[in-house]
C-alpha positions as CSV (number, residue, x, y, z in Angstrom):
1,X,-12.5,6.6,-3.8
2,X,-9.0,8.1,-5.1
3,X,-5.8,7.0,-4.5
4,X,-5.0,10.0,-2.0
5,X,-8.1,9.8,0.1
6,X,-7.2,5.9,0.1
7,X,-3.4,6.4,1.5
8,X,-4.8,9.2,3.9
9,X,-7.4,6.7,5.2
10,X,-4.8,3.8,5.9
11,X,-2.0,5.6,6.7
12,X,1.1,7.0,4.7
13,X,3.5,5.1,7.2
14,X,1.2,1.9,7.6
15,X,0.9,1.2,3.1
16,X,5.0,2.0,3.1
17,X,5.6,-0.5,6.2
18,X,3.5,-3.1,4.5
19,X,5.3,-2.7,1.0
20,X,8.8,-2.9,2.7
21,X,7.9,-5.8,4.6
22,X,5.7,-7.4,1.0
23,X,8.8,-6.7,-0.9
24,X,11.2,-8.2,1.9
25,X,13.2,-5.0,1.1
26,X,17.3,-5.9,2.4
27,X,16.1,-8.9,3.4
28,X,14.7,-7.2,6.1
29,X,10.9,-8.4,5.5
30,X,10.6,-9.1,9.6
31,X,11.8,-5.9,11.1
32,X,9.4,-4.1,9.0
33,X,6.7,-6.4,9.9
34,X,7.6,-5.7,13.6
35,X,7.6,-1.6,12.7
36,X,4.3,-2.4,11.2
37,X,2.9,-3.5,13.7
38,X,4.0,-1.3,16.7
39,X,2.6,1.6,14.7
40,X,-0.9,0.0,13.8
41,X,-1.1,-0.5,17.9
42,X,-0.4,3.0,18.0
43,X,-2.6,4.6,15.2
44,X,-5.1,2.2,14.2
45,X,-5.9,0.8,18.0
46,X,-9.7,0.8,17.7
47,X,-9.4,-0.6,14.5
48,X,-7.5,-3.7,15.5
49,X,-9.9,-4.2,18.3
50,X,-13.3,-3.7,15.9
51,X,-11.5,-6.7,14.0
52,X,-11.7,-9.5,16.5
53,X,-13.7,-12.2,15.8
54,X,-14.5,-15.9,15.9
55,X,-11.8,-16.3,12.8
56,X,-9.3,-14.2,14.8
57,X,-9.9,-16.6,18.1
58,X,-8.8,-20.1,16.4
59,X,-6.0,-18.5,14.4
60,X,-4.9,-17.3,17.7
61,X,-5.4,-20.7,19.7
62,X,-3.5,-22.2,16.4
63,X,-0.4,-19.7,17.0
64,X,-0.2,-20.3,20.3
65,X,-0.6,-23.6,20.8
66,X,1.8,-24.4,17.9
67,X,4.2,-22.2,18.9
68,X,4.2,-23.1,22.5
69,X,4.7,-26.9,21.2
70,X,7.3,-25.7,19.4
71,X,9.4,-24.5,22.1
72,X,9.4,-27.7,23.2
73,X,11.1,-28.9,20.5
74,X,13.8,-28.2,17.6
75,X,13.0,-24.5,16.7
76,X,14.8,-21.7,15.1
77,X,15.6,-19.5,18.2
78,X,13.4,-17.3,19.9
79,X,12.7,-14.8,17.2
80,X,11.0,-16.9,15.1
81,X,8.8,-18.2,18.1
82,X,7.2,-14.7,18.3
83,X,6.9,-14.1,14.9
84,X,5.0,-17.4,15.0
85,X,3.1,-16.4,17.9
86,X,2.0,-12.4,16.9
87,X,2.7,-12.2,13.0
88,X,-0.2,-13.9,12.0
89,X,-3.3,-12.5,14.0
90,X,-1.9,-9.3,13.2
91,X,-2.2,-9.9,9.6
92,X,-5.4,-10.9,9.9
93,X,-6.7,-7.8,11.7
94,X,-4.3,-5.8,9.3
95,X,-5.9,-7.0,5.8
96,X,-9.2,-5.6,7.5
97,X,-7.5,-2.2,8.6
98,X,-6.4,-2.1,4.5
99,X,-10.2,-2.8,3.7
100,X,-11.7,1.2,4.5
101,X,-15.5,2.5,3.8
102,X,-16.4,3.1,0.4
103,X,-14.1,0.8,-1.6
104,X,-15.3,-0.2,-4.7
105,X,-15.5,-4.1,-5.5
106,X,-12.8,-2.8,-8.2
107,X,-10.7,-1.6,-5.8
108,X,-11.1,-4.2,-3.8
109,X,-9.4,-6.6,-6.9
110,X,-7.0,-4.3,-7.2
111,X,-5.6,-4.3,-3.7
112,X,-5.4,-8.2,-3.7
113,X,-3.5,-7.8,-6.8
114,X,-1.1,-5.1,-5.5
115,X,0.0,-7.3,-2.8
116,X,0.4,-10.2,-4.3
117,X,2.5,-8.4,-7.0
118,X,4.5,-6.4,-4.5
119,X,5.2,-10.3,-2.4
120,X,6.5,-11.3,-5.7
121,X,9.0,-8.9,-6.8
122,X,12.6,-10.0,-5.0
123,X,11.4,-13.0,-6.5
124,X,10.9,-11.6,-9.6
125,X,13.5,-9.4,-10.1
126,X,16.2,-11.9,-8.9
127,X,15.3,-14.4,-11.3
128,X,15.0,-12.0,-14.4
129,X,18.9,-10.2,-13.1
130,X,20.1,-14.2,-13.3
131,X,18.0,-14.6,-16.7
132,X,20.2,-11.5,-18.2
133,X,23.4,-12.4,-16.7
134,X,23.3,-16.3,-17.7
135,X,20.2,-17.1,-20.1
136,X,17.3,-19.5,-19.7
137,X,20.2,-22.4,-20.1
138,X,21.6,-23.2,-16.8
139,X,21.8,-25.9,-15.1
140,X,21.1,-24.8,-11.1
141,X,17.5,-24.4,-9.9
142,X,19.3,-22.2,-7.6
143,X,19.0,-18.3,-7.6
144,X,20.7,-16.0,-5.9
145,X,18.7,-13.2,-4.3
146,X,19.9,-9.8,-5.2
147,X,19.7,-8.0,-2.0
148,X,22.3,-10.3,-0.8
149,X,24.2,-11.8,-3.4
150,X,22.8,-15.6,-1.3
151,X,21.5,-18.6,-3.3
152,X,18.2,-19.2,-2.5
153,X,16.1,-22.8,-3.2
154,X,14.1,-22.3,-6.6
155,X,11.1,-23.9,-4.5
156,X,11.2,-21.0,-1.8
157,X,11.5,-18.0,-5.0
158,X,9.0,-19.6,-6.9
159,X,6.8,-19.6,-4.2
160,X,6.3,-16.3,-4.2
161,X,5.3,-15.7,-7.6
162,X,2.5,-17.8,-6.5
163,X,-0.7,-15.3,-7.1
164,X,0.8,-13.6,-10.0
165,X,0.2,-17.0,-11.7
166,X,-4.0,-16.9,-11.5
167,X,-3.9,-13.2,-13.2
168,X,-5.5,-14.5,-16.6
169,X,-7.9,-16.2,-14.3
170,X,-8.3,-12.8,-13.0
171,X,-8.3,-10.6,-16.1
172,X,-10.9,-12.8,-17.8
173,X,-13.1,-12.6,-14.4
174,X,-12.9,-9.2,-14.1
175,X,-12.1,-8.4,-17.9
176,X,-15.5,-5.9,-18.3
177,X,-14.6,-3.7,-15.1
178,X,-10.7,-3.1,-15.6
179,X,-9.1,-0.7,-18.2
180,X,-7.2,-2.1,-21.6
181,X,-4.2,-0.7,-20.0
182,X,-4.5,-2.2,-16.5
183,X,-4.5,-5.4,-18.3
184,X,-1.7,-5.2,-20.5
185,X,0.8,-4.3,-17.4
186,X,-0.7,-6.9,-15.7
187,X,-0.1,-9.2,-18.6
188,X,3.3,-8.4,-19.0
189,X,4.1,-8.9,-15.2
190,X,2.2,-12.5,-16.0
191,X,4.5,-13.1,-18.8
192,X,7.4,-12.5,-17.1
193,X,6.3,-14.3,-13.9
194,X,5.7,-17.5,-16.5
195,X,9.2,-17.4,-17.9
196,X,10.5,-17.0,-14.4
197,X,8.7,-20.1,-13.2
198,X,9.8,-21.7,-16.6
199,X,13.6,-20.7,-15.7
200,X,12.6,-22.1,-11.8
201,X,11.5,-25.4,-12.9
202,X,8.2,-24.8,-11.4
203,X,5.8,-27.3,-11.5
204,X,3.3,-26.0,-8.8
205,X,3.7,-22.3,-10.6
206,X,2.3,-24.0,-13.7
207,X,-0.2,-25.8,-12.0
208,X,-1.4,-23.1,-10.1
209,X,-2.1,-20.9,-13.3
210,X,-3.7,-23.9,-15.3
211,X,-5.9,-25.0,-12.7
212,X,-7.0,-21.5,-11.7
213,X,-7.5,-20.5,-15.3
214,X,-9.7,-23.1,-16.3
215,X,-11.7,-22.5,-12.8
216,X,-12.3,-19.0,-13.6
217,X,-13.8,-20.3,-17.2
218,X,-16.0,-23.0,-15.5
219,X,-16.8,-19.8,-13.4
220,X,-17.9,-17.5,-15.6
221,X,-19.4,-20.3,-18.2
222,X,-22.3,-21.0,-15.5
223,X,-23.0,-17.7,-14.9
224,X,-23.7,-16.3,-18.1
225,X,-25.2,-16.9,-21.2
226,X,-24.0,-19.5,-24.1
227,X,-23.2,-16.4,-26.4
228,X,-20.7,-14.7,-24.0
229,X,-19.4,-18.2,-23.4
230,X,-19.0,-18.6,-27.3
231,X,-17.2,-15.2,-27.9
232,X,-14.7,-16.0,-25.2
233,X,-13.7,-19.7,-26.3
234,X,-13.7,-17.9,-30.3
235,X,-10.7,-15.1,-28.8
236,X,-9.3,-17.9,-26.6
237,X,-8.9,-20.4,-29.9
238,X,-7.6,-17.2,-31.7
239,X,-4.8,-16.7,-29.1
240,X,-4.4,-20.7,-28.7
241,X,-3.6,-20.9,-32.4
242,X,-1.3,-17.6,-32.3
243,X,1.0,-19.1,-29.5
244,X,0.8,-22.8,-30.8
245,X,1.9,-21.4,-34.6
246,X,4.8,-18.7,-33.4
247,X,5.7,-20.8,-30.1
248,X,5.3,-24.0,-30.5
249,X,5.4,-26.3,-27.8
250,X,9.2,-27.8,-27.9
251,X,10.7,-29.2,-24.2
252,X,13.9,-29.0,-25.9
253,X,14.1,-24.9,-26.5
254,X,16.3,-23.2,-24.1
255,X,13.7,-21.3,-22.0
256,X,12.4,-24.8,-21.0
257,X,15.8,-26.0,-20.2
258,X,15.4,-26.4,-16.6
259,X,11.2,-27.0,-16.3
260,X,11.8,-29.6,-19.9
261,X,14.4,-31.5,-17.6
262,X,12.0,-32.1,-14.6
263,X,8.9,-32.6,-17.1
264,X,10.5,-35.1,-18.9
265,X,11.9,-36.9,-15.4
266,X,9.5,-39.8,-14.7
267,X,9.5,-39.8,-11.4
268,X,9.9,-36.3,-10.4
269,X,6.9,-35.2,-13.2
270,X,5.0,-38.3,-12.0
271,X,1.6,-37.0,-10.9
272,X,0.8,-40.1,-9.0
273,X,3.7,-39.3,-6.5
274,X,3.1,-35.2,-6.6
275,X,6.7,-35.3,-7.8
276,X,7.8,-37.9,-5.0
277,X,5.5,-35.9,-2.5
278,X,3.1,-38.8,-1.8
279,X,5.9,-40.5,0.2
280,X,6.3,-38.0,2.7
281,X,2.7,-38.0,2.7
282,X,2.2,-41.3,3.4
283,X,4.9,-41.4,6.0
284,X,3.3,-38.0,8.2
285,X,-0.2,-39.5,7.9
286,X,0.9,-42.8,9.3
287,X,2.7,-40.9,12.4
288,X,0.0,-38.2,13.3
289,X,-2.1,-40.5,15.7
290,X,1.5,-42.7,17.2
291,X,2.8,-39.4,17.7
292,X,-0.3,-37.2,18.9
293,X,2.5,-34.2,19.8
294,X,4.5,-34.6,16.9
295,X,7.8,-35.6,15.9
296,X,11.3,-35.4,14.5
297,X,12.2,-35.7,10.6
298,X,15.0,-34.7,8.9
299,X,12.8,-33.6,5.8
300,X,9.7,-31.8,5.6
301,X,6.3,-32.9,4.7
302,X,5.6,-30.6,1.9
303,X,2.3,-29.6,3.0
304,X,1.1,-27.1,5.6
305,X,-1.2,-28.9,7.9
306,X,0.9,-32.3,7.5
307,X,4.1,-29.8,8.6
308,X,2.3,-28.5,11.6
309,X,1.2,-31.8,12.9
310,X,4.9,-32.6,12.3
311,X,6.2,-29.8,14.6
312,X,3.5,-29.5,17.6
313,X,1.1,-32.5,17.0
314,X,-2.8,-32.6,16.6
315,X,-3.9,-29.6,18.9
316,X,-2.4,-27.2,17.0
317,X,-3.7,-28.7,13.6
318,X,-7.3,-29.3,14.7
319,X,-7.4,-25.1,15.4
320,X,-5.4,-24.4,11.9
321,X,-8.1,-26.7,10.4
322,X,-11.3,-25.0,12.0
323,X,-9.5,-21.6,10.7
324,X,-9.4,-22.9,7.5
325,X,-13.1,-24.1,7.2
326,X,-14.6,-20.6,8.5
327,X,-12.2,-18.6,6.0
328,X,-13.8,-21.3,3.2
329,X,-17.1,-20.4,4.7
330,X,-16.6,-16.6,4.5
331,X,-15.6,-17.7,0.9
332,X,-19.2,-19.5,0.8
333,X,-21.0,-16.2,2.6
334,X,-19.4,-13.8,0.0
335,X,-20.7,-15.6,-2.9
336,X,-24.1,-15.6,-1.5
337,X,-24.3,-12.2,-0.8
338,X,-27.1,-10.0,-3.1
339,X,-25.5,-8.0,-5.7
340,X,-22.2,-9.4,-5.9
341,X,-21.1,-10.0,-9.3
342,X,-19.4,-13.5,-11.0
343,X,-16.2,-11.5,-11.2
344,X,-15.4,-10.5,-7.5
345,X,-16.8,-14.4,-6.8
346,X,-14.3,-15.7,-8.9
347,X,-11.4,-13.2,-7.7
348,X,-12.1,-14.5,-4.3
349,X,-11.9,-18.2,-4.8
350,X,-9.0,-17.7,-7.2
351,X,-6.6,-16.0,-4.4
352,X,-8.0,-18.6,-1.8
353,X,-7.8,-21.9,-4.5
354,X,-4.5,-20.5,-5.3
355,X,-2.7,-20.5,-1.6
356,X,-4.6,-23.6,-0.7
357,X,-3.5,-25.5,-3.6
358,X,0.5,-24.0,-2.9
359,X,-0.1,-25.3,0.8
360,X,-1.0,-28.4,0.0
361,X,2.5,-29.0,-1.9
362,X,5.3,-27.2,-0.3
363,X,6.6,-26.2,3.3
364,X,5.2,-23.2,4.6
365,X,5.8,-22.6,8.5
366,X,8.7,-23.9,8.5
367,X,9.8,-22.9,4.9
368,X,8.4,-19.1,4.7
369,X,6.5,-18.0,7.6
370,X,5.4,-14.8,5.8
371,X,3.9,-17.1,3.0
372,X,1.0,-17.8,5.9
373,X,0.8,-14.5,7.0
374,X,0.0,-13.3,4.0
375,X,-2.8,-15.7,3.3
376,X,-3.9,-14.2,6.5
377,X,-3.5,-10.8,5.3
378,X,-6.4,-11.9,2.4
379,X,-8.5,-13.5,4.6
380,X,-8.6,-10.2,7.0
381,X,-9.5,-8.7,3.7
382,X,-12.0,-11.2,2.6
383,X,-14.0,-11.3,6.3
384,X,-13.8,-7.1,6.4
385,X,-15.2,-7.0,2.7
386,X,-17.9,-9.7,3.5
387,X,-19.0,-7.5,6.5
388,X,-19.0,-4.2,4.7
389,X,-21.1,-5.3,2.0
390,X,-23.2,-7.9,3.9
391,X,-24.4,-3.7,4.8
392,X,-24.2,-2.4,1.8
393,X,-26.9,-5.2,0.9
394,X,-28.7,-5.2,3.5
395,X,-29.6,-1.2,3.1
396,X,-30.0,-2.1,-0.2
397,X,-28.2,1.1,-1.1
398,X,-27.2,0.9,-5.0
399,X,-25.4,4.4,-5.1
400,X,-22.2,2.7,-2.1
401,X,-19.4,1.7,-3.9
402,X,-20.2,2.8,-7.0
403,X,-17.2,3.1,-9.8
404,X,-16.1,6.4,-10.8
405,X,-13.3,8.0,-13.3
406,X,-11.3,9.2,-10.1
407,X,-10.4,5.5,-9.2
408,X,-7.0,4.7,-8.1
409,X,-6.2,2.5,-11.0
């Protein structure tokens, strides 16, 4: 499938909505998310409806319930009460919309990896405008967007760099079905993701692309044989050795100014407290079954479900938690399905490992609501791919969705 006949089947208006509202363009990432949705009601109608499901029903119960327990409560006006309610089921049903006949499991990586690139560039940009004007050496965590000129928290910009952090995981996944050049732009945007996270004191940034790095290895190490497995550690030594001998590990350099401080604090590197995480932790576990409908706390809990208990209680949690498990078993489904090769497997679990492991550490409803409707934008995409080739396999067609030199990347 080309590019063209992709953006014709979509939508011109729909793909340029969704990249305004991805790239929060003048901070205005809402009012294109509302656009966006008004015209997929409009033009993609039947679409929407053919995407209802089981998945869609408990992510709806979730939004509604939480948001109705909200309104209850503190909250941040009404707005934000229907974003909670609508935004993510639309999602959902949108990342299947994006998900059209014929897609190769190429393209398929490559979409994931366009929005998760095109969610990270105000980030990305802002940071490396603050690196230019001021160097790696400051002081503040702080950066200030620059669609605005405001200072934004270093956990809420880091946040979004989130998935391009698992692109090595990615490349070496996918490495036999994407082109040299592919993988050097995406190298480059992972390079200066890294440095960004590095200038953002980002520990869950680091994290995120260790732990889903050495999970794509593990990956691909079962799956094939012990001499593929020794020609990838032999280039990964080689490269090792290359970055050890011309940059050498030093806390003290200036690009490390601000990530060397926290490293090198013992309490706030401490991985026993998650960076003094396990306190609030500890503190929202012992209050979810004394306060079934939630309660009041001047901080947040740093992790999604622990938050949502927090704000509406334990109904709206147990329906997250169920949506959760069946997007982990569409995960489980996709794996199993004939044909399906390590490095779409591995794609998969790496976006999904990825947002669970960023959930698990910071605020999200309450911090970012579009950093859970996008995860809900991949799982639309992950449930519409399963069903398409659950098809495919089925037929046991081997010509669908076959790769061809008129790809759109």
């Amino acid at each position: 499938m080309t590019l063209k006949k992709y953006i014709n089947e979509v939508g011109v208006l729909i793909i340029l909505l969704l990249v305004l509202h991805l790239f929060r363009a003048f901070l205005m990432a809402h009012i294109f998310a509302y656009l966006l949705f008004v015209v997929c009601v409009v033009l993609k109608k039947q679409n929407l409806y053919n995407g209802l499901d089981r998945d869609f029903l408990f992510l709806l119960l979730f939004s509604v319930t939480y948001t109705a327990f909200n309104a209850l409560g503190d909250h941040k006006g009404f707005q934000f009460l229907v974003m909670q309610i609508i935004f993510p089921c639309f999602f959902y049903l949108l990342g299947k919309v994006l998900v059209v006949k014929g897609m190769t499991k190429k393209q398929i990586v490559t979409l994931l990896l366009a929005i998760g690139i095109t969610y990270s560039l105000t980030s990305l940009i802002s940071v490396w405008l603050n690196i230019i004007k001021g160097g790696f050496g400051q002081t503040s965590r702080n950066i200030a967007v620059f669609w605005s000129g405001e200072s934004v928290l270093a956990t809420g910009m880091a946040g979004s760099l989130r998935y391009n952090m698992l692109i090595p995981g990615v490349i070496v996944s996918f490495r036999n079905q994407l082109s040299k050049t592919f993988i050097v732009c995406l190298s480059l945007i992972y390079v200066l993701s890294l440095l960004g996270a590095f200038r953002l004191g980002s520990r869950t940034a680091i994290a995120i692309t260790a732990l889903t790095f050495v999970f794509a290895l593990v990956s691909i190490f079962i799956q094939q044989s012990i001499l593929k497995n020794l020609k990838i550690v032999f280039w990964l030594t080689a490269i090792t050795v290359v970055i050890i001998k011309f940059f050498p590990l030093n806390l003290d350099l200036e690009f490390f100014s601000v990530l060397g401080q926290r490293l090198q604090d013992p309490y706030a590197s401490s991985s026993t407290s998650a960076g003094g995480r396990t306190e609030l932790w500890e503190d929202a576990v012992s209050k979810l079954f004394t306060h079934p409908f939630g309660w009041t706390s001047k901080h947040y809990s740093h992790n999604l479900w622990l938050d949502a208990a927090k704000v509406s209680g334990l109904i709206p949690l147990v329906f997250l938690l169920i949506f959760n498990i069946m997007n982990l078993v569409t995960l489980r489904n996709i794996y199993k399905l004939k044909g399906n090769n390590t490095g779409i497997n591995t794609t998969f679990m790496l976006f999904t490992f990825a947002t669970l492991l960023f959930f698990f550490v910071e605020p999200v409803l309450e911090g970012s609501i579009f950093a859970f409707t996008t995860y809900c934008l991949f799982q639309g995409i992950l449930k519409a791919y399963l069903v398409q080739y659950s098809r495919i396999s089925r037929s046991r067609s081997s010509t669908i969705g076959k790769a061809t030199s008129h790809e759109f990347i």
